[in-house]
N, C-alpha and C positions, 0 to 999 in steps of 0.2 A: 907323182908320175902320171901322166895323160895314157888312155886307152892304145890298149896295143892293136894294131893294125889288122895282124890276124894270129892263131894262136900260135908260139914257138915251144916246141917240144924240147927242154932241154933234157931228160934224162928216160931210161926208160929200162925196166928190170924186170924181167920174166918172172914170174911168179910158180907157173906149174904151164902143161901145154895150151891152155885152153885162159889162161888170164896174165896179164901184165902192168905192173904198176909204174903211172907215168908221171914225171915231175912235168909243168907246162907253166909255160908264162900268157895269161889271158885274160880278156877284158870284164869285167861283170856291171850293167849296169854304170857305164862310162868310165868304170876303172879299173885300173891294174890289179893283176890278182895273181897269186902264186897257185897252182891247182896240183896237187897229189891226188891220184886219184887210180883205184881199179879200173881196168879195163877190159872187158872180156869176151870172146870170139863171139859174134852172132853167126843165125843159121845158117849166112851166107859166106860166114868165115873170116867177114871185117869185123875190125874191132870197135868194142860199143862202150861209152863211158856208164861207168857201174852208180849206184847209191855211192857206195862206201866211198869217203874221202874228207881230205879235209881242203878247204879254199877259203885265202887268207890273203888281205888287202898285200902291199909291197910292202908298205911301213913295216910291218912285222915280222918280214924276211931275217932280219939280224936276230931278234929272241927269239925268235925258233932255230935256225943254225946255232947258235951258242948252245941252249937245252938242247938241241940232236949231237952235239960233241961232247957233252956233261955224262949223256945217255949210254954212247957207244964207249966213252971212259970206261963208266959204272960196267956196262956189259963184258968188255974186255978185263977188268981187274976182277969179277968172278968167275972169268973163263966160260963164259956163254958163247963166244965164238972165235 
């Protein structure tokens, strides 16, 4: 897949009041990239992309969705949530 234009936010999940964890579709170095990543209030109250995350080419979208469905199995049949 060729570089994305500008980034797309596809998902985005409150973490606590002050942090939010975002799924994003964007470019790194002329390619496509899946970004997971914290994000968290600066002084001015925008939000700022954190360390913590993981970012990972497109090719490797499918093994990780299949291991994150395996995961939330396992999770669900010990009654973790």
């Amino acid at each position: 897949m060729n570089a994305i234009p500008e980034p797309v936010t596809i998902a985005e999940c409150p973490r606590n009041s002050r942090e939010t964890m975002r799924v994003r579709l964007d470019t790194y170095q002329g390619r496509a990239v899946v970004d997971c990543r914290s994000w968290y209030a600066g002084p001015d109250g925008a939000f700022c992309p954190g360390r913590s995350g993981l970012t990972l080419g497109v090719k490797h979208l499918p093994a990780l969705a299949s291991a994150l469905a395996l995961a939330l199995e396992e999770v669900r049949a010990r009654g973790l949530t």
